[in-house]
C-alpha positions in Angstrom: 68.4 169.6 131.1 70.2 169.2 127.5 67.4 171.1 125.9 69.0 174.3 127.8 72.6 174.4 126.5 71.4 173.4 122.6 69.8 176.5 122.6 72.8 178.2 124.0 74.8 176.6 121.7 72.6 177.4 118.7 72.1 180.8 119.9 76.1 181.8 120.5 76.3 179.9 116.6 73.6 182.5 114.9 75.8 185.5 117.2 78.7 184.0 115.3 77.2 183.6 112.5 76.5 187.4 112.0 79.5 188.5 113.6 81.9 186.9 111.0 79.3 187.4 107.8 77.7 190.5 107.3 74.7 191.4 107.1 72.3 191.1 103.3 73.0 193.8 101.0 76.1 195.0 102.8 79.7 194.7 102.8 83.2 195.1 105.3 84.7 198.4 104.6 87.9 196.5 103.9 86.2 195.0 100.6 85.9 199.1 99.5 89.5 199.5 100.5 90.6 196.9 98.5 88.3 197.6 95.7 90.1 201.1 95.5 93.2 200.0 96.0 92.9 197.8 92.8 91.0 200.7 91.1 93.8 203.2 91.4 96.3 200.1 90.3 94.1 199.4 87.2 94.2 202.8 86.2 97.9 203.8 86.8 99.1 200.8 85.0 96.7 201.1 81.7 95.9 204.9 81.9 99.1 206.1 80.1 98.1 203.4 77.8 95.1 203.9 77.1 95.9 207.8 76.6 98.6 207.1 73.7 96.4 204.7 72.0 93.8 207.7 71.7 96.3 210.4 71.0 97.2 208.0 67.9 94.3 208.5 66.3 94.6 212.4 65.4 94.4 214.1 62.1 97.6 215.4 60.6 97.4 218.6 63.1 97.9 216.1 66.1 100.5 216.9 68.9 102.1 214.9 71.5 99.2 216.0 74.4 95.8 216.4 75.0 93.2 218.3 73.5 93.1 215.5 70.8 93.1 217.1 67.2 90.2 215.6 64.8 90.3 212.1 64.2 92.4 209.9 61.1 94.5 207.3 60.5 97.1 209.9 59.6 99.8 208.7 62.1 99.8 205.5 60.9 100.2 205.4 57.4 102.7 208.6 58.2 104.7 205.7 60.3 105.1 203.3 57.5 105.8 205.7 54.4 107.9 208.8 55.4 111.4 208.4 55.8 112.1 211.0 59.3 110.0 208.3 61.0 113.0 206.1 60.5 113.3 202.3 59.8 110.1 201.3 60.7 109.2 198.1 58.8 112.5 197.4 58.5 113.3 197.3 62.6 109.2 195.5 62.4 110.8 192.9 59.8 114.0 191.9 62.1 111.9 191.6 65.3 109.5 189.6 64.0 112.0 187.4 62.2 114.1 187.4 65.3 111.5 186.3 67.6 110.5 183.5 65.3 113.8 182.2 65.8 114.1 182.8 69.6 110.6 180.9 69.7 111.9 178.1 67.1 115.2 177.4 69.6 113.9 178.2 72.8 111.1 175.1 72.6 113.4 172.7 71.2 116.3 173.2 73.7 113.8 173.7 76.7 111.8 170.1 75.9 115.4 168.6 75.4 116.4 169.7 78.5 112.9 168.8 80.3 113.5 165.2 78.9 117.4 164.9 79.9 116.4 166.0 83.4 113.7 163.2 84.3 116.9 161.2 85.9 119.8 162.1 87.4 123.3 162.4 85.9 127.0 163.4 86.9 127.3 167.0 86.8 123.6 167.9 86.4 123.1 170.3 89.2 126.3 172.3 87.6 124.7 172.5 84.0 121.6 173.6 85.8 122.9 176.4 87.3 124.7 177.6 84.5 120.8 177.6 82.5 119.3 179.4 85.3 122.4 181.4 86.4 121.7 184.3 83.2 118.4 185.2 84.9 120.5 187.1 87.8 122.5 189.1 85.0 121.8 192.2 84.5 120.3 192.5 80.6 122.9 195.3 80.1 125.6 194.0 81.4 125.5 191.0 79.8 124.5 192.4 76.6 127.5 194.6 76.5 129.8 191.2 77.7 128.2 189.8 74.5 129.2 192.5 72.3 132.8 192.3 73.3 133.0 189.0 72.7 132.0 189.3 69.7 134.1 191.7 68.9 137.2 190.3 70.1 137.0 187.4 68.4 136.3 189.2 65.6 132.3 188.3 64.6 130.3 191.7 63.9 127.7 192.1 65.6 124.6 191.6 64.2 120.8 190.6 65.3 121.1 187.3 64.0 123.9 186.5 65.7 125.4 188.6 68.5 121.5 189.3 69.5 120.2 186.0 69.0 122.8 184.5 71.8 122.3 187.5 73.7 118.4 186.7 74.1 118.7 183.5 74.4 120.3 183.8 77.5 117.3 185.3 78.6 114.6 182.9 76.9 115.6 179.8 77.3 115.8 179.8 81.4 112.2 180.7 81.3 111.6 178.0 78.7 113.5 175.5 81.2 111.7 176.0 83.9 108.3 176.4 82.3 109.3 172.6 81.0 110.2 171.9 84.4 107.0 172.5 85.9 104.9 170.7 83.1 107.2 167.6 82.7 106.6 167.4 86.9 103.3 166.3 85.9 103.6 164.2 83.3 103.1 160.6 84.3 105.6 157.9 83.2 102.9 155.2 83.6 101.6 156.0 79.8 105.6 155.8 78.1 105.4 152.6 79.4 102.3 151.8 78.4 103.4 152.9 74.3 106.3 150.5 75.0 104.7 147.5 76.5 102.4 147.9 73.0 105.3 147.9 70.5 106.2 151.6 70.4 109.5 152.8 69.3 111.6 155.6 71.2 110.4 158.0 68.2 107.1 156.9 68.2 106.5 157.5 72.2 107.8 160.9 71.7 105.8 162.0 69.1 102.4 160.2 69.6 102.7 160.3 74.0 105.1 162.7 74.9 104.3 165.6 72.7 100.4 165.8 72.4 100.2 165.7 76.4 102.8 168.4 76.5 102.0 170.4 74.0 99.9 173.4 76.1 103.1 173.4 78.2 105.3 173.6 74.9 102.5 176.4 73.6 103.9 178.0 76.8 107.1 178.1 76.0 106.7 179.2 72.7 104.5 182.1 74.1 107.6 183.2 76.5 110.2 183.4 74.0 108.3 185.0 71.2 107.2 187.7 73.5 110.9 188.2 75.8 112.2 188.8 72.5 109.9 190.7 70.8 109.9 192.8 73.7 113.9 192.8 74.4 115.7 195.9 74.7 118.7 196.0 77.0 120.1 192.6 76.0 120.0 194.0 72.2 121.5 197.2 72.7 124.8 196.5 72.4 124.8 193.5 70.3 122.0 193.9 67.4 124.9 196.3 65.4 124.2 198.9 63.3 120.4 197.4 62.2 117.9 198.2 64.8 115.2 195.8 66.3 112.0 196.7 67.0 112.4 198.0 70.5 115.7 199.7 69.8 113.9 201.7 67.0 111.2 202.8 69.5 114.1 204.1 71.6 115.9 206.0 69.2 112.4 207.7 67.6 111.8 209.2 71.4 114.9 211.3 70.5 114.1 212.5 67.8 110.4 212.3 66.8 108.0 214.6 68.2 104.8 213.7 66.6 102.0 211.2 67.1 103.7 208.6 64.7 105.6 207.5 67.8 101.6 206.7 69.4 101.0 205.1 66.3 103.9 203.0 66.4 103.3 201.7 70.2 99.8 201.0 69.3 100.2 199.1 66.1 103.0 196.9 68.5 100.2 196.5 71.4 97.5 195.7 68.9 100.2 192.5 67.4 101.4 191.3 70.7 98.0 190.9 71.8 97.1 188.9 68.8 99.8 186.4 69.7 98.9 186.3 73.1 95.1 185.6 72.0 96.8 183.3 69.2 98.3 181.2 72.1 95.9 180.7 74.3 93.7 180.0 71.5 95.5 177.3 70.3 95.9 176.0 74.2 92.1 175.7 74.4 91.7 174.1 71.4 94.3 171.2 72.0 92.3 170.7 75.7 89.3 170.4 74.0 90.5 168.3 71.1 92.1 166.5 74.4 88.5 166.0 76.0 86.4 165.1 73.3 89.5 161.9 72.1 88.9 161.2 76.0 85.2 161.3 75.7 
């Protein structure tokens, strides 16, 4: 009598069974739909790309659209060495150098504030708030707030100062909370431990703390490098009369009206991919360092 509903049961399990999986070879049409979808998302988000990268690459009878024109590196020696192009290296120069700075601050204050936030003290959800509360800003707005200020107190405005608080008001909440999320995870059991041994505060910090941190710091550094490399409407209004990267893109759709501007987005792709490759780089190679000290 049990020998009757086992094979019930095994034969509703194989209906089952091919109900929910299909069959070898074959797949739901909802995987196709999906596969589209993501297709057509693919292509609208790094077909314009893609197309000025091309277009960047024509001879010196190149135009803004397609058919492409021969094939030379016209455009971008065009971009560095004639004058209509504008301030090219210069704007390259003050980005770079700005970033740098951004970066420099940006990890310092967010692993200060990660390490001042493992316990609680008076006030601390206020001073939180105020980090985060610049996220819900608009760029502009508070760009142009910046500016003023600056102004009325009687500071020009400059990148290197008027900018530099201006963007980090948008770095360093990212940085924060990127600290946040890393320092959950750090366990407290090994600062003892350096302690107990003979450790000094210093000594924890830089032999514990920081080499177990130090993807999440890469992290930071990562986010405020590229938020300010990449920063436009926070620097609008407060970089002055010298132009940063970004702002000299801007003003070159205005009045340029060859390929040099292609040229100029490509050469920016091309070193903003080489920091993000940089920084995961260097994230891989501290968790294997990490793995073989552990082996």
């Amino acid at each position: 009598m049990s020998a009757v509903p086992q094979s019930v049961a095994v034969a509703e399990a194989r209906v089952t069974k091919h109900a929910i999986a299909p069959s070898r070879g074959s797949r739901p049409w909802t995987f196709y739909v999906l596969a589209g979808l993501f297709t057509f998302y693919v292509i609208a988000l790094y077909g314009p790309m893609i197309c000025i990268y091309i277009l960047s690459f024509q001879d010196v009878r190149g135009g803004l659209v397609f058919p492409m024109k021969g094939l030379s590196l016209h455009w971008f020696v065009d971009l560095f060495t004639q004058v209509r192009t504008g301030d090219v290296k210069g704007a390259f120069d003050r980005s770079i150098k700005l970033a740098i700075v951004v970066t420099v601050i940006t990890v310092v204050v967010s692993f200060m504030s990660a390490m001042a936030f493992r316990r609680r003290f008076p006030g601390d959800n206020i001073v939180f708030a105020l980090m985060i509360g610049s996220l819900v800003a608009p760029g502009l707005v508070l760009g142009i707030g910046v500016g003023l200020l600056f102004n009325a107190i009687g500071i020009e405005t400059s990148p290197y100062t008027s900018a530099l608080g201006a963007q980090l008001s948008w770095t360093l909440p990212f940085g924060v909370l990127v600290m946040f999320a890393v320092m959950s995870r750090f366990n407290p059991a090994w600062e003892e431990a350096a302690r107990d041994l003979g450790a000094s505060t210093w000594q924890t910090i830089r032999l514990v703390i920081l080499p177990v941190l130090a993807p999440g710091l890469v992290a930071v550094a990562l986010f405020g490098f590229t938020l300010s490399y990449d920063e436009f409407a926070r620097t609008l209004q407060t970089a002055g009369p010298q132009n940063t990267l970004p702002l000299e893109i801007w003003s070159m759709t205005l009045n340029v009206t060859s390929p040099s501007l292609y040229a100029l987005g490509t050469v920016t792709t091309i070193i903003s991919f080489l920091i993000i490759g940089a920084a995961l780089g260097t994230i891989v190679f501290i968790q294997k360092r990490r793995g073989a000290g552990a082996s």
